[in-house]
Each structure stands twice: as C-alpha cells, then as structure tokens.
N, CA, C and O of each residue as an XYZ file, in Angstrom:
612
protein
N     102.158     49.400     50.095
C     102.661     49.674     51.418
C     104.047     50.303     51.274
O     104.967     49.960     50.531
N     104.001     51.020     51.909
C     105.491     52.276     51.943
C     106.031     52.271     52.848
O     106.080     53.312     53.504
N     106.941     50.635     53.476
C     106.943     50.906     54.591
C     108.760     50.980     54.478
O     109.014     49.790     54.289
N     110.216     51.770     54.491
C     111.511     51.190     54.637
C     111.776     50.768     55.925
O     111.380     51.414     56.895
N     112.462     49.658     56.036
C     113.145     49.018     56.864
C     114.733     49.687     57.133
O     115.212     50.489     56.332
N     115.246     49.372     57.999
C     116.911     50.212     58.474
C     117.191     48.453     57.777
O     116.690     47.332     57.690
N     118.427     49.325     57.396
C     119.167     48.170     56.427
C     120.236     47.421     57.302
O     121.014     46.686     56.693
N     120.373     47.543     58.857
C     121.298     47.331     59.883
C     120.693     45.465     60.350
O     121.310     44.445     60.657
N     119.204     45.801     60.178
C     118.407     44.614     60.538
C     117.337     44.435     60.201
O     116.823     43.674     61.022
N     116.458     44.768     59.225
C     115.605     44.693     58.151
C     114.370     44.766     59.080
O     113.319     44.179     58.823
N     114.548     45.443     60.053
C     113.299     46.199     60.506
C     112.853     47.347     60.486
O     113.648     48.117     59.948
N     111.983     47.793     60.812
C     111.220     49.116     61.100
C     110.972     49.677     62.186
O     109.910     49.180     62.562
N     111.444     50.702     63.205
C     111.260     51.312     64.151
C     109.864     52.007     64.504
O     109.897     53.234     64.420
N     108.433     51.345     64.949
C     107.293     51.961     65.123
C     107.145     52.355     66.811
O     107.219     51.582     67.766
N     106.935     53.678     66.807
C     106.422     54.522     68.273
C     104.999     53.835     68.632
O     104.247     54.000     67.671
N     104.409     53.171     69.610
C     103.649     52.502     69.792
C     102.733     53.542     70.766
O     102.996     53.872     71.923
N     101.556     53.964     69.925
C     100.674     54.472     71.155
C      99.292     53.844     71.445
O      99.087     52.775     70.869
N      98.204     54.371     72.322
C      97.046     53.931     72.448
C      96.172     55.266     72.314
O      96.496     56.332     72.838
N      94.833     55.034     71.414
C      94.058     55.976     71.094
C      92.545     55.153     71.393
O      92.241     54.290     70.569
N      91.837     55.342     72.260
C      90.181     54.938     72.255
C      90.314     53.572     72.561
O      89.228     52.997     72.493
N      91.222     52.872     72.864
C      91.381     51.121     73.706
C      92.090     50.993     72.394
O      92.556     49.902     72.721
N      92.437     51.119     71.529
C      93.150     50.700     70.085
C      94.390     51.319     69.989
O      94.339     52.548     70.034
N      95.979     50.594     69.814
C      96.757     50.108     69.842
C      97.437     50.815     68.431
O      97.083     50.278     67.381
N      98.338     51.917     68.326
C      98.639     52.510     66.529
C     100.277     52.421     66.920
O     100.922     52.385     67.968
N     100.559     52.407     65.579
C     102.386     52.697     65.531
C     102.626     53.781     64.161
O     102.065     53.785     63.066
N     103.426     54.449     64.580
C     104.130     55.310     63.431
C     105.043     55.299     63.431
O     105.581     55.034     64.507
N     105.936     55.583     62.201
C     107.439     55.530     61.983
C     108.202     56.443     63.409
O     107.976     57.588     63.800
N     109.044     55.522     63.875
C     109.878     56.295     64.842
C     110.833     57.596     64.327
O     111.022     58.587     65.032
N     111.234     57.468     63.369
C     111.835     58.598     62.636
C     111.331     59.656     62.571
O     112.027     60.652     62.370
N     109.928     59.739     62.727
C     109.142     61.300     62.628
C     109.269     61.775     63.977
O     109.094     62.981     64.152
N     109.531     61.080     64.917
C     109.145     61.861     65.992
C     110.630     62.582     67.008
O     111.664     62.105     67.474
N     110.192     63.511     66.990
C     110.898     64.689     67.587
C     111.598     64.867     68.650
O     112.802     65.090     68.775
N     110.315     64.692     69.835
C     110.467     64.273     71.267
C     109.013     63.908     71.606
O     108.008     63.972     70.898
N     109.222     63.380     73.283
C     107.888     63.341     73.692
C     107.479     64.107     74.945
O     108.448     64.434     75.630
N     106.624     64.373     75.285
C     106.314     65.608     76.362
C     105.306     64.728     76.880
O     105.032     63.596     76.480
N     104.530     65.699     78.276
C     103.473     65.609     78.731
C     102.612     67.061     78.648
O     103.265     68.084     78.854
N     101.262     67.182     78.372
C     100.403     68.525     77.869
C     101.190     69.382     79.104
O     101.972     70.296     78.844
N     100.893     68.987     80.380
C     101.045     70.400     81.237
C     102.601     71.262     81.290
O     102.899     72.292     81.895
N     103.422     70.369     80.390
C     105.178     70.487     80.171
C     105.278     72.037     78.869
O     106.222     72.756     78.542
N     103.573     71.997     78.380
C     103.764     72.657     77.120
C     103.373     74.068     77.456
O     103.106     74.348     78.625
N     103.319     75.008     76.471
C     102.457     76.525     76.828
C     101.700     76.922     76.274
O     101.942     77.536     75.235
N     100.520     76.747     76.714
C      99.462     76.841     75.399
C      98.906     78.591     75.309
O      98.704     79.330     76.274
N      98.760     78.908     73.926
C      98.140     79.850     73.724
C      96.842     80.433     73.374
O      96.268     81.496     73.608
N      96.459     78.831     72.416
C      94.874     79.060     72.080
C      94.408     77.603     72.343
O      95.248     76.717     72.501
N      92.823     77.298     72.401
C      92.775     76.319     71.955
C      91.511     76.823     70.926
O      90.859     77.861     71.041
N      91.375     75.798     69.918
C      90.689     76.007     68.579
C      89.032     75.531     68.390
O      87.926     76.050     68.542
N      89.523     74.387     68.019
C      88.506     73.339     67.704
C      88.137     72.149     67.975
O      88.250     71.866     69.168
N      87.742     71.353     67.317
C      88.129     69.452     67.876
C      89.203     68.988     67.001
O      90.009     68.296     67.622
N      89.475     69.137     65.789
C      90.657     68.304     65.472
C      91.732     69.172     66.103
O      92.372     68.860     67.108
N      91.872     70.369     65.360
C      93.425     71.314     66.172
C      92.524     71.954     67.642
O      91.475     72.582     67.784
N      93.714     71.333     68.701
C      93.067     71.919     70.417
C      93.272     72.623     70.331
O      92.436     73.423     70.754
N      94.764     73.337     69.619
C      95.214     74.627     70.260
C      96.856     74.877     69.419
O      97.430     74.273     68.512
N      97.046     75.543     69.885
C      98.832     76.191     69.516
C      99.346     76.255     70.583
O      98.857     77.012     71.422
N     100.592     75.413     70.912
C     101.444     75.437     71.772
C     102.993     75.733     71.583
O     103.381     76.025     70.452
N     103.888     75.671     72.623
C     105.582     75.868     72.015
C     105.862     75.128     72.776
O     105.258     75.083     73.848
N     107.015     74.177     72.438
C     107.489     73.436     73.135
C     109.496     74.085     72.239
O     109.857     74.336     71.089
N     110.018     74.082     73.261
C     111.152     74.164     73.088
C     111.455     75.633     72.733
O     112.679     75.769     72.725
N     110.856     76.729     72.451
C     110.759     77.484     71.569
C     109.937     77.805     70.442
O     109.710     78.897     69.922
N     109.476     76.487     70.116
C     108.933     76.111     68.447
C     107.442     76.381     69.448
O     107.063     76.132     70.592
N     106.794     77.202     67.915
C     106.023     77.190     67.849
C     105.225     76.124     67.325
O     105.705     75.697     66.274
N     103.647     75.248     67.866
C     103.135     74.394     66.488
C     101.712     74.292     66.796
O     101.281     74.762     67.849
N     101.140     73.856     66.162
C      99.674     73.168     66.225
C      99.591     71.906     66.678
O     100.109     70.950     66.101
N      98.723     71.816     68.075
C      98.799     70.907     68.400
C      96.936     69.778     68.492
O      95.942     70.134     69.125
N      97.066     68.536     67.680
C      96.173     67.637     67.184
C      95.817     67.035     68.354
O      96.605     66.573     69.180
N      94.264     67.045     68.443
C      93.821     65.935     68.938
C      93.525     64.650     68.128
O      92.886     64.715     67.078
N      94.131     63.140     68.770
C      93.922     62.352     67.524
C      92.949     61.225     67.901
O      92.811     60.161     67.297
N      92.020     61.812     69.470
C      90.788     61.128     69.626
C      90.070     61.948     68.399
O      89.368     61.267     67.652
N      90.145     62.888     68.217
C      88.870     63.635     67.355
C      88.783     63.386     65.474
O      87.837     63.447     64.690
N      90.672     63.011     65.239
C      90.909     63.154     63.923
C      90.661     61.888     63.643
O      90.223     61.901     62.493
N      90.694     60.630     64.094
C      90.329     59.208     64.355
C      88.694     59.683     64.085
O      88.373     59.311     62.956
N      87.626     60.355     64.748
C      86.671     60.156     64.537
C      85.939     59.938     65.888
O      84.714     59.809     65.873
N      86.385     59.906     66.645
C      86.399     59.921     68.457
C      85.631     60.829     68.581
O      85.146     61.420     67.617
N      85.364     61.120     69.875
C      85.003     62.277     70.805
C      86.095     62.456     71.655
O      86.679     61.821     72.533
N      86.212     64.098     70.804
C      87.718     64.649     71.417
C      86.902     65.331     73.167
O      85.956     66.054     73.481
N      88.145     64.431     73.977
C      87.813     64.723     75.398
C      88.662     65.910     76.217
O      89.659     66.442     75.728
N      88.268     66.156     77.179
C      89.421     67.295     77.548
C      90.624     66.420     78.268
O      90.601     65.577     79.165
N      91.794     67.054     77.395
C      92.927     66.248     77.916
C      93.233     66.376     79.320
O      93.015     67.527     79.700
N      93.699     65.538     80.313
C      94.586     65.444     81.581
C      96.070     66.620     81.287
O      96.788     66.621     80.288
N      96.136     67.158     82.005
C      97.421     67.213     82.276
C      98.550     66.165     82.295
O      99.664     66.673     82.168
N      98.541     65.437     82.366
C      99.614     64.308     81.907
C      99.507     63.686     80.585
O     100.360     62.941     80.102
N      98.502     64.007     80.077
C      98.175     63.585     78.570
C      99.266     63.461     77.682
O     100.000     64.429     77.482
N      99.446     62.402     77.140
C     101.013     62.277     76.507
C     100.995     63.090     74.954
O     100.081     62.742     74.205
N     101.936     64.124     74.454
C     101.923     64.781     73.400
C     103.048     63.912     72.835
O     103.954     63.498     73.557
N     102.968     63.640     71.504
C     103.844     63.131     70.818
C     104.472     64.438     69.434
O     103.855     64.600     68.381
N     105.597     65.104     69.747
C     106.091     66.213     69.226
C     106.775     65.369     67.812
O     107.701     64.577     67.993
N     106.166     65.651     66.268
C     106.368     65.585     65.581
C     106.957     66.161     64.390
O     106.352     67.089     63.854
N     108.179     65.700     63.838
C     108.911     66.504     62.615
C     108.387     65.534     61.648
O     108.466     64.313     61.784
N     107.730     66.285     60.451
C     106.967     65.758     59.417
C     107.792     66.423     57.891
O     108.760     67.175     58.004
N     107.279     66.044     56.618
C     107.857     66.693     55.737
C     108.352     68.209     55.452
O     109.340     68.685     54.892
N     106.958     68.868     56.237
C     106.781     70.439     56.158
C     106.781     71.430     57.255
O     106.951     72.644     57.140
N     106.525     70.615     58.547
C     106.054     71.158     59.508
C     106.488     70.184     60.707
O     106.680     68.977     60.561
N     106.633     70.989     62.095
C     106.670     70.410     63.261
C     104.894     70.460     64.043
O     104.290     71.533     64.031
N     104.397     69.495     64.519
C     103.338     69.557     65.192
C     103.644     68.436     66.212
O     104.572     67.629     66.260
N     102.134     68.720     67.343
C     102.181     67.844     68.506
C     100.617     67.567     68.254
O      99.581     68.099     67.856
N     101.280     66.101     68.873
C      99.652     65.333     68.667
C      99.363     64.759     69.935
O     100.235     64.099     70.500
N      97.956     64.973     70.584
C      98.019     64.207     71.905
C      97.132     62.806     71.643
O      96.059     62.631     71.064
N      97.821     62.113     72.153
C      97.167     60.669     72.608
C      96.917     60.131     73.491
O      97.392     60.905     74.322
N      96.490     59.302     74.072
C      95.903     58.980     75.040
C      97.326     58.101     75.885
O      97.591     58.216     77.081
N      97.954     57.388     75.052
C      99.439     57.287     76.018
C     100.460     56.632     74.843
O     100.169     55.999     73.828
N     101.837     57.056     75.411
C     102.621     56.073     74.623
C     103.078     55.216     75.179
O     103.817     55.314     76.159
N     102.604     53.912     74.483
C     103.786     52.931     75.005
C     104.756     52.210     74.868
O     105.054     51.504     75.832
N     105.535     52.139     73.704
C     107.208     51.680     73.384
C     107.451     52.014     71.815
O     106.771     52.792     71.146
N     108.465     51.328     71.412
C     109.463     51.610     70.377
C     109.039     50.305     70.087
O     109.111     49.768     71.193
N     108.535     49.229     69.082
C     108.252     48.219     68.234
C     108.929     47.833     67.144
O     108.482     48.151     66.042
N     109.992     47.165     67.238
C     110.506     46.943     65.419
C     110.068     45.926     65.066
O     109.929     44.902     65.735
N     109.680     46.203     63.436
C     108.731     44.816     62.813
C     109.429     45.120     61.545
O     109.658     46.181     60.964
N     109.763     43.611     61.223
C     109.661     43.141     60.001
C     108.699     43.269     59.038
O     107.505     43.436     59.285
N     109.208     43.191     57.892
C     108.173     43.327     56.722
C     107.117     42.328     56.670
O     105.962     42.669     56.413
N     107.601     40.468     57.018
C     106.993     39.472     57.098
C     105.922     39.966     58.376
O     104.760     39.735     58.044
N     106.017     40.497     59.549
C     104.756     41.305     60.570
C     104.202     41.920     60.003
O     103.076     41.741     60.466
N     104.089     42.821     59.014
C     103.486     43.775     59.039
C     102.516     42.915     57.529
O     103.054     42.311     56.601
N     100.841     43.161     57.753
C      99.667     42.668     56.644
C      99.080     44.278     56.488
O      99.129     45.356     57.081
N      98.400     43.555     55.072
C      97.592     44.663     54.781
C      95.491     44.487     56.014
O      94.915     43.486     56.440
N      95.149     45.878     56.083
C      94.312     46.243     57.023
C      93.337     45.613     55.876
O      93.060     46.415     54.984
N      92.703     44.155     55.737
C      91.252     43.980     55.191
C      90.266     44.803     54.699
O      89.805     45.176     55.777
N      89.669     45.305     53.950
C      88.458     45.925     53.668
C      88.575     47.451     54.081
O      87.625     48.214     54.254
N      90.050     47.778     54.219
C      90.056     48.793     54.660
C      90.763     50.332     53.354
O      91.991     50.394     53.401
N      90.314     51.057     52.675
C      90.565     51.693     51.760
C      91.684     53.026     52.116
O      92.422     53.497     51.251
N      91.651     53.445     53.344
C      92.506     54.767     53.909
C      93.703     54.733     53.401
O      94.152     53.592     53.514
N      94.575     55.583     52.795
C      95.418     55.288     52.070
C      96.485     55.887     52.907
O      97.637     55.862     52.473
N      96.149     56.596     54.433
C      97.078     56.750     55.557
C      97.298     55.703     56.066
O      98.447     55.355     56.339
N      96.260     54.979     56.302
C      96.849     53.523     56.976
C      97.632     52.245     56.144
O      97.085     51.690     55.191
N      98.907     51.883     56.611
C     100.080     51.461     56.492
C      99.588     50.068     56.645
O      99.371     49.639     55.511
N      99.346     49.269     57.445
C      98.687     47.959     57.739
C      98.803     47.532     59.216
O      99.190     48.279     60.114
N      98.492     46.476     59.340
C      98.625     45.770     60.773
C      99.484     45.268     61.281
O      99.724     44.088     61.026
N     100.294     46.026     62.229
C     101.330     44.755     62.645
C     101.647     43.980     63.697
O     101.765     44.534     64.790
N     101.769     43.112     63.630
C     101.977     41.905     64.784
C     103.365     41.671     65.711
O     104.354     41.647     64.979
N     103.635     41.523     66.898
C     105.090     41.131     67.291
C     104.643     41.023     68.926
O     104.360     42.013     69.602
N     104.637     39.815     69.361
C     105.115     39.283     70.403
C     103.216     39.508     71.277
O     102.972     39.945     72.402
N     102.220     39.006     70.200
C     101.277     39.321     70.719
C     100.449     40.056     70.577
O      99.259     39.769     70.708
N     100.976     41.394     70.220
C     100.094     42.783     70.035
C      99.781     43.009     68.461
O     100.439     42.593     67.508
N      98.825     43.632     68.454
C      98.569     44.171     66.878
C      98.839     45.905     67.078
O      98.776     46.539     68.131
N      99.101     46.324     65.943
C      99.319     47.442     66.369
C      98.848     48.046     64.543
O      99.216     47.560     63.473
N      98.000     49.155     64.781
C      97.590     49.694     63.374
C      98.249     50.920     62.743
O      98.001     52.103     62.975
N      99.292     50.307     61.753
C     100.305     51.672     61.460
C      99.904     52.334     60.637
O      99.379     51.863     59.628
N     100.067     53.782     60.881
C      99.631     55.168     60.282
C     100.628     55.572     59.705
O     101.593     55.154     60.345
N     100.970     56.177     58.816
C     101.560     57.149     57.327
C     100.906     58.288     58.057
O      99.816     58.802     57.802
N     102.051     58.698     59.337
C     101.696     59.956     60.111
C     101.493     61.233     58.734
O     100.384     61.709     58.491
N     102.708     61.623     57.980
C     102.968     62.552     57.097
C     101.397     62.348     56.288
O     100.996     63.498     56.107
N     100.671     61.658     55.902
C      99.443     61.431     55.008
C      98.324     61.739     55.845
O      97.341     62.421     55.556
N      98.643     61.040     57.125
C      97.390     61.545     57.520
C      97.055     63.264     58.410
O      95.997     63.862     58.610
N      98.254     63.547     58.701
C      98.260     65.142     58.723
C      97.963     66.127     57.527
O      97.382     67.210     57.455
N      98.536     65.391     56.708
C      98.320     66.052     55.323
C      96.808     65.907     54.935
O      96.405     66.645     54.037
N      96.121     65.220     55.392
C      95.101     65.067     55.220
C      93.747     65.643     56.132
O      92.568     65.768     55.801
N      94.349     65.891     57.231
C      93.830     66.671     58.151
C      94.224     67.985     58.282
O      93.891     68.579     59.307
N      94.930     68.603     57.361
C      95.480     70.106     57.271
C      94.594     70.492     56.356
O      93.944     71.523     56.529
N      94.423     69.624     55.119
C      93.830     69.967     53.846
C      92.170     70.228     54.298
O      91.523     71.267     54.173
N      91.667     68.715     54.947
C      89.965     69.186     55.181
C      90.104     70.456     56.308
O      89.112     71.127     56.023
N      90.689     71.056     57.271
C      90.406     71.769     58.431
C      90.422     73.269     57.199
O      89.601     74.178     57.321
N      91.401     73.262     56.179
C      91.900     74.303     56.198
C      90.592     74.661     54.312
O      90.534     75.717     53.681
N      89.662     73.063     53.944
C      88.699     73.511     53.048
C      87.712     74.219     54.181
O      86.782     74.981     53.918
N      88.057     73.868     55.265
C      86.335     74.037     56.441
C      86.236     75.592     56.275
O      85.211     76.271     56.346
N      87.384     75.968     56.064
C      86.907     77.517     56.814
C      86.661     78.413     55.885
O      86.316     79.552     56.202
C-alpha cells in the first residue's frame, strides 16, 4: 500500500465520490478543481471509457467516464454531472462521476487491505465515522486505462 500521510497529522486527504451506489476516495492532492459537465466545452465525444475532449479553463483534456472504466454501463451524463478535473503525473484529465461528496482524512490504522482483491490500482478500504470508502491509485488506474484504450486501436 502506497499510501503518504501529511506529516502535520498523520493523515491522508481522500476526495470522496460515488460511482454505481459505491462509495471511492482518491488522493486529494491530484485533484485540480471540480466542475459540473454543462460548465465544460465539449468538442468530441469518443467512446465508452473516453466520452469526449473537453477544456476547462483553457486546458485542453480527455475527459473519462468512470461508470464505464469501473466496468459499468457508461450512461449519458446529466448536465450537472460532477467532473472531477485532475492533475496526474503526465497529464491533466476530467473524470465524470456520478457525484462528489467530501474531503475524508484517514489514518493509516483506517485504511485495510481490499480481501481477495488483486488490482494493483486499488489502494484498500477505508473506514471513518461509518462509511467505507474504496481508495483508488487514481495515477495507476489512468495509466492503465490509457495503455488498454490506446492497445485497442
């Protein structure tokens, strides 16, 4: 598990969203800003994992559906559909989800490993004040969804 803690209070800052009734967190540090789809300008849309290319701010990026990259049935987004605008190792992208809902800091003692589970994007399970929340190694699993989209073609 790769997870650093801020050394201020030996937690971890996770962006808390919801995808398909299921509950994910990713490092708060990756993320950029947050938008709503109809805030953005879209130019294309693609496929089921990448919807489309949008700009937000200027920036150009590719923007993820992550009902579809989950394994979902990618639906047509709402206009209010929450985009989560991401700065990653290499690249800026936007990912839509189904909503966000807070900022989560967890301890190392919260956070278990995911059972029977082999994905080497997923970070583990974490617990705080009730909720479970299933953290993603955003940077791995883009990287991992750049690599199969980009053997597809």
């Amino acid at each position: 598990m790769n997870i650093s803690a801020s050394p201020r209070n030996g937690t971890t800052d996770f962006l808390s969203f919801r995808l398909g009734g299921m509950e994910y967190g990713l490092d708060f540090r990756k993320v950029h800003e947050l938008r709503v789809l109809k805030s953005l300008e879209r130019f294309t849309t693609e496929g089921m994992i990448v919807s489309g290319v949008v700009m937000s701010r200027g920036v150009i990026m590719p923007l993820v559906d992550m009902r579809a990259a989950f394994g979902g049935a990618a639906g047509e987004p709402d206009p209010l559909t929450d985009v989560i605008v991401l700065q990653l190792d290499d690249t800026i992208m936007g990912m839509l989800v189904d909503g966000v809902t807070d900022v989560v800091a967890l301890r190392p003692d919260q956070i278990a490993p995911l059972p029977g589970v082999q994905a080497d994007y997923l970070l583990g399970m974490g617990q705080a004040d009730g909720r479970r929340l299933i953290l993603v190694d955003i940077d791995r699993l883009m990287s991992i969804r750049r690599r199969s989209t980009e053997t597809a073609k």
